[in-house]
C-alpha positions as CSV (number, residue, x, y, z in Angstrom):
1,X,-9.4,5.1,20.3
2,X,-12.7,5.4,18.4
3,X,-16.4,4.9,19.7
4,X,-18.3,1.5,19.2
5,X,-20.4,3.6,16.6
6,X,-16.9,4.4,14.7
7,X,-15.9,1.1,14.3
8,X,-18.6,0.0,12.7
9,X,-17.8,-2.4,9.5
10,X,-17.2,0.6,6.5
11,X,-19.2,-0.3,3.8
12,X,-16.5,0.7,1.5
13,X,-14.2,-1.5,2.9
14,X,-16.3,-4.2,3.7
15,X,-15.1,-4.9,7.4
16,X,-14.2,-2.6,10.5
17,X,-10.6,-0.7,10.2
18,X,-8.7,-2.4,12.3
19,X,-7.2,-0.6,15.7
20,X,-4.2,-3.2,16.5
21,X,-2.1,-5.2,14.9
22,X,-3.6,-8.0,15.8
23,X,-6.6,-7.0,14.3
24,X,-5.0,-6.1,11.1
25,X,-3.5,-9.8,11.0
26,X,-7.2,-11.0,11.8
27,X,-8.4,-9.0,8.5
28,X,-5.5,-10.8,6.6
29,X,-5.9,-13.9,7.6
30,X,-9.8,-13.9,7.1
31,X,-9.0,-12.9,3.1
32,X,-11.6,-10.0,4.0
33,X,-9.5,-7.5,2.2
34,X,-8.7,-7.5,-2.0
35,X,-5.4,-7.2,-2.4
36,X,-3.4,-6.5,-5.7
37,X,-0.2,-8.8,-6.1
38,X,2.0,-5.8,-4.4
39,X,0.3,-5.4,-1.4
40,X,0.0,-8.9,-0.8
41,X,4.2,-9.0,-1.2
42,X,3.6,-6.1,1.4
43,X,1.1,-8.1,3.5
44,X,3.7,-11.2,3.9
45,X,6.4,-8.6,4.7
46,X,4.9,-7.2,7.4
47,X,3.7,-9.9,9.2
48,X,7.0,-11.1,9.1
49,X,8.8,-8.5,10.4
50,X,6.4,-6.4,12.8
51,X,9.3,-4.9,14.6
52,X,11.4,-3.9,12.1
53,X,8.2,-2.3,10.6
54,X,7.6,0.1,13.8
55,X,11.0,1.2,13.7
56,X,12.1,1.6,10.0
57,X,11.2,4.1,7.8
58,X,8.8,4.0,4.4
59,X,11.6,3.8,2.7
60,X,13.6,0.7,3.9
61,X,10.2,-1.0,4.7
62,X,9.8,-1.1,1.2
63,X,13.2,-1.8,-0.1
64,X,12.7,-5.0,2.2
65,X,9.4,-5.7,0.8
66,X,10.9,-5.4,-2.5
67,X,8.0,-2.8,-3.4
68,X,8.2,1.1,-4.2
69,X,6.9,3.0,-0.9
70,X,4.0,3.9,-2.8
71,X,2.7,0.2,-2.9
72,X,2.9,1.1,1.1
73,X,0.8,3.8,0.9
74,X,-1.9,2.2,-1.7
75,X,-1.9,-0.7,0.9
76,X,-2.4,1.4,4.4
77,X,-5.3,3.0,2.5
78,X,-6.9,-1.1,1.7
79,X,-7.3,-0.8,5.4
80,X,-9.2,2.5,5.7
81,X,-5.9,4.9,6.7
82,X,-5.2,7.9,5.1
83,X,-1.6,6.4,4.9
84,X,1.4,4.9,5.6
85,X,2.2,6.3,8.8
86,X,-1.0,6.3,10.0
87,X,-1.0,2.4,9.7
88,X,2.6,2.3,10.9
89,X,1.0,3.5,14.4
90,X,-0.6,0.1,15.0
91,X,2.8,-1.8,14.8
92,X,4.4,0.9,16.8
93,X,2.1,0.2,19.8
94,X,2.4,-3.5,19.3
95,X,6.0,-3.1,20.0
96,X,5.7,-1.1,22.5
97,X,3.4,-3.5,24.2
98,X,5.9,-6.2,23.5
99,X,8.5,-4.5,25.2
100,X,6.1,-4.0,28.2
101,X,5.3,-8.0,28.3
102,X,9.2,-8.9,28.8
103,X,9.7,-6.0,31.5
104,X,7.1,-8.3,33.2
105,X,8.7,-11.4,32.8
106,X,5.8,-12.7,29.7
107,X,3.3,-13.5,32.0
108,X,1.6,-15.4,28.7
109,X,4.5,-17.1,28.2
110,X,5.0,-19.8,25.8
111,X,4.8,-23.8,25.8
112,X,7.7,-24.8,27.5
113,X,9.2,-27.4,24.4
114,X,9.2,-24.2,22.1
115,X,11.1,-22.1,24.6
116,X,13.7,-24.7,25.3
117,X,14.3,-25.5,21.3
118,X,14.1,-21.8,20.6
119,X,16.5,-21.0,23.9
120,X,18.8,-23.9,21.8
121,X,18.5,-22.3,18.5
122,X,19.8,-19.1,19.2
123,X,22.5,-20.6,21.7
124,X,23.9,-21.9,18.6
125,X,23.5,-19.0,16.3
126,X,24.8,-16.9,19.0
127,X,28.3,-18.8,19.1
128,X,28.8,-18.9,15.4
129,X,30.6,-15.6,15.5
130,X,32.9,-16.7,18.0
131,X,33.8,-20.7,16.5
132,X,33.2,-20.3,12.7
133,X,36.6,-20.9,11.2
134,X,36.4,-17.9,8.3
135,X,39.2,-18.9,6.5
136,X,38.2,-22.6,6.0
137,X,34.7,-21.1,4.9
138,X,36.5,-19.1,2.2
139,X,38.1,-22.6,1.2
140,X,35.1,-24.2,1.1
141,X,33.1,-21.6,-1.0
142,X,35.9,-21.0,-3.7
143,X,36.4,-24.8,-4.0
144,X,32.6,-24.9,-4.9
145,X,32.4,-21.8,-6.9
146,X,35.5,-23.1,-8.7
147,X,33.6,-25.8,-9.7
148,X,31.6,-27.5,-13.0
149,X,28.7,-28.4,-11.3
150,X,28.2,-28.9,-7.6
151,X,26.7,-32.1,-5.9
152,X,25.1,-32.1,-2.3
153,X,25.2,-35.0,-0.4
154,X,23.3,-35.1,2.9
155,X,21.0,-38.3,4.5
156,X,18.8,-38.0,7.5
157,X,18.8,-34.6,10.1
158,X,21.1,-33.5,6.9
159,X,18.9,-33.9,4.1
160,X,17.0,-30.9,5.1
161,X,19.8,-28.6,5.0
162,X,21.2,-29.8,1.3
163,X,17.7,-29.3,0.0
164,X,17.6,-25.9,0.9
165,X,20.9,-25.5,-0.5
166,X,19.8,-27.1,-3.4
167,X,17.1,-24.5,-4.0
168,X,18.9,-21.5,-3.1
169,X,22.3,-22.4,-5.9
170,X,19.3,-23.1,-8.4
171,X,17.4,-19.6,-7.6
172,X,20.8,-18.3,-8.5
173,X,21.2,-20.0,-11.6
174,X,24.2,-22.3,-10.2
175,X,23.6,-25.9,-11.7
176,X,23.7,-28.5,-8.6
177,X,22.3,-31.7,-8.1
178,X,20.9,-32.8,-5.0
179,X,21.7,-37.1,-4.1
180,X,18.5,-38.2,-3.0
181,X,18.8,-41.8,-2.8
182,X,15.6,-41.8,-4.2
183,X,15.6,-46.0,-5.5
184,X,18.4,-46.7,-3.7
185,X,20.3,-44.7,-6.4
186,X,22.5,-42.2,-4.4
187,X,26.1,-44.0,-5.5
188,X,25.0,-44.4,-9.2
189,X,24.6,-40.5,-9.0
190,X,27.9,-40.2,-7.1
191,X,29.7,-42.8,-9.9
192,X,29.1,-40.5,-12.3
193,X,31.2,-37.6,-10.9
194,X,35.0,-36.8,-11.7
195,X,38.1,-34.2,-11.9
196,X,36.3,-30.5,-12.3
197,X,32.9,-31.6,-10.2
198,X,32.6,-29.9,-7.0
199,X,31.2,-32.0,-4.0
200,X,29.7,-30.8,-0.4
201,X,29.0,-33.6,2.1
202,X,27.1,-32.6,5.3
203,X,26.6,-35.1,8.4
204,X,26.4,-35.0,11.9
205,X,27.1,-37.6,14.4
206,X,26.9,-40.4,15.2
207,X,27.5,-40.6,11.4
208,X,25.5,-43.7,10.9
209,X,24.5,-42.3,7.4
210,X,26.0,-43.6,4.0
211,X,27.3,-39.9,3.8
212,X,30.8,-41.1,4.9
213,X,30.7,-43.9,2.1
214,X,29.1,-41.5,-0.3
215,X,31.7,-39.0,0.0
216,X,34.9,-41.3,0.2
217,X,33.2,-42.4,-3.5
218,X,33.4,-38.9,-4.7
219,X,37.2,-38.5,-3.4
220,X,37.5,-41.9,-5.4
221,X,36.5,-40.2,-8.2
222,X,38.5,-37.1,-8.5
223,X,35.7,-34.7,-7.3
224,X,36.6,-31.9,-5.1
225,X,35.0,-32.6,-1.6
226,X,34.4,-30.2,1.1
227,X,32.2,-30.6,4.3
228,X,30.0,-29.4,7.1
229,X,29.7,-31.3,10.2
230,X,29.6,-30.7,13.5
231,X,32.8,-31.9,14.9
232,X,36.4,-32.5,13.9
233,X,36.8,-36.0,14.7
234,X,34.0,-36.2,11.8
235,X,35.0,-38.8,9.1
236,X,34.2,-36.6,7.0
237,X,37.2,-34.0,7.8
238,X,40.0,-36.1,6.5
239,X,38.4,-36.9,3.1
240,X,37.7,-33.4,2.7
241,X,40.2,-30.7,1.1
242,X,38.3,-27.9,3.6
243,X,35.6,-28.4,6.3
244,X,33.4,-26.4,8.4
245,X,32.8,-27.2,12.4
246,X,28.7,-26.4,13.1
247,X,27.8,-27.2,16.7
248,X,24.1,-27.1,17.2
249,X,23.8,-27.2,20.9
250,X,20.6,-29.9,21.9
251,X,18.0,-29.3,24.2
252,X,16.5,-32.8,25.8
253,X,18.3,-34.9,23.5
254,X,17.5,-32.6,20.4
255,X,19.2,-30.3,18.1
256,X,18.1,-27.6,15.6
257,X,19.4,-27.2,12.5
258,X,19.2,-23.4,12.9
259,X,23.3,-22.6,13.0
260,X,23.6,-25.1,10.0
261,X,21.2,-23.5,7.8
262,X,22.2,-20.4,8.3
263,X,26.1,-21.8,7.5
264,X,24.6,-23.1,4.5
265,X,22.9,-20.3,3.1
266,X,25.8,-18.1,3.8
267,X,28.0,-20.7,1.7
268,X,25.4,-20.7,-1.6
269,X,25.2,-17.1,-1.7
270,X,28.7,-16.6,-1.4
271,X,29.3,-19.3,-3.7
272,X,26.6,-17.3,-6.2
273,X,28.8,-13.8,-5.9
274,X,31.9,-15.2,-6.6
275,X,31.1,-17.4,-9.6
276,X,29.2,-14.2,-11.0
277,X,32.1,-12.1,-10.8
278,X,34.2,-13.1,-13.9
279,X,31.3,-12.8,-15.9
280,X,30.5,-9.5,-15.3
281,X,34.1,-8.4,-15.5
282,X,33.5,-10.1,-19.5
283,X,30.2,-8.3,-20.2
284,X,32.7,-5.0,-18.6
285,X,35.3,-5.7,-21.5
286,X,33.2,-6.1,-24.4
């Protein structure tokens, strides 16, 4: 540990190198530092994942940063360190004080909502493994990868999660359209679909949304429907040709989305791969 003297603001830098972590994320946050474009990719990164910093290598830090390790470097210097590992030291010791703080039980602790909704959350994620039906979740995806265009239907606690689906199929190039009901306009949208159009409804109970009505529309219509929801006595499970069982387990009367989102990114980036696959099998046999 340096002297008072020694950590003294560097003129060069403009502020005091940082000793801790935490200090580093106090430099960040304060926008003391310049930063090109890279190192603020490498800046988000790391303050992301501190732990999986400590222990990885410069190598598959910055594959996971989506930098070359030499961006690393440039950025450990920002800060005043000679270099990467040198920097690396401060989220070592973070960890290693983390691991000290749950051998003593997190004496800080944290509010007691947050621990009971994070407790919940990974609860959830945790059983996915074990009650995720794998082959209807291979139905579900090639249904929507097999299909024109894919619509997402979700209303209330849902919404969220077909949003985010939205985005993600659209990042990937995979034309969707999301039924917002925006003007009261959500079975127009659905009227318009037919044989060929690829439809996934997701709803949870006590299925008091018009997802039920909306999706019985787009079976009306010819459109292939397949759903998430978070039981099998769902009304969504008959209409639909495959369907996935989520439970989210609640904590005082609430559930996360945190199993369902995760179910519903797995499904757009599988969807992605496999509707990418003929084409490169084309561009293979020109």
């Amino acid at each position: 540990m340096r002297t008072r003297e020694e950590r003294r603001a560097d003129p060069a830098l403009g502020y005091t190198r940082p000793e801790t972590y935490e200090e580093l994320l106090a430099v960040l946050t304060a926008g003391t530092a310049k930063l090109s474009r890279r190192s603020q990719e490498v800046a988000v990164h790391i303050s992301q994942h501190p732990d999986e910093v400590a222990l990885a290598s410069i190598s598959e830090v910055a594959a996971a940063a989506g930098v070359q390790p030499s961006a690393l470097v440039r950025f450990a210097q920002v800060f005043g360190f000679s270099g990467w590992s040198e920097l690396q030291d401060l989220f070592k010791a973070h960890l290693r004080g983390g691991f000290a703080g749950a051998r003593r039980g997190g004496e800080a602790g944290i509010p007691e909502r947050l621990g009971g909704l994070v407790g919940a959350a990974q609860a959830s994620l945790a059983k996915l493994p074990e009650t995720l039906d794998a082959q209807a979740f291979d139905r579900v995806a090639e249904a929507l990868a097999g299909s024109s265009s894919i619509t997402l239907i979700g209303s209330k606690r849902a919404f969220p999660v077909t949003a985010y689906l939205s985005f993600t199929l659209s990042q990937h190039g995979v034309r969707n359209a999301l039924v917002d009901n925006i003007g009261s306009g959500a079975f127009d949208q659905v009227g318009c679909l037919g044989p060929g159009d690829g439809v996934l409804a997701i709803s949870f109970s006590p299925y008091n949304s018009i997802t039920p009505e909306l999706a019985a529309l787009s079976r009306e219509r010819g459109a292939q429907l397949v759903a998430v929801t978070d039981s099998p006595l769902s009304p969504l499970v008959p209409l639909s040709e495959a369907s996935l069982v989520v439970v989210e387990k609640a904590e005082a009367g609430y559930r996360t989305l945190a199993a369902t989102v995760v179910v519903a990114l797995a499904l757009a980036v599988e969807v992605a791969a496999r509707r990418a696959r003929p084409i490169r099998g084309a561009q293979a046999r020109r």
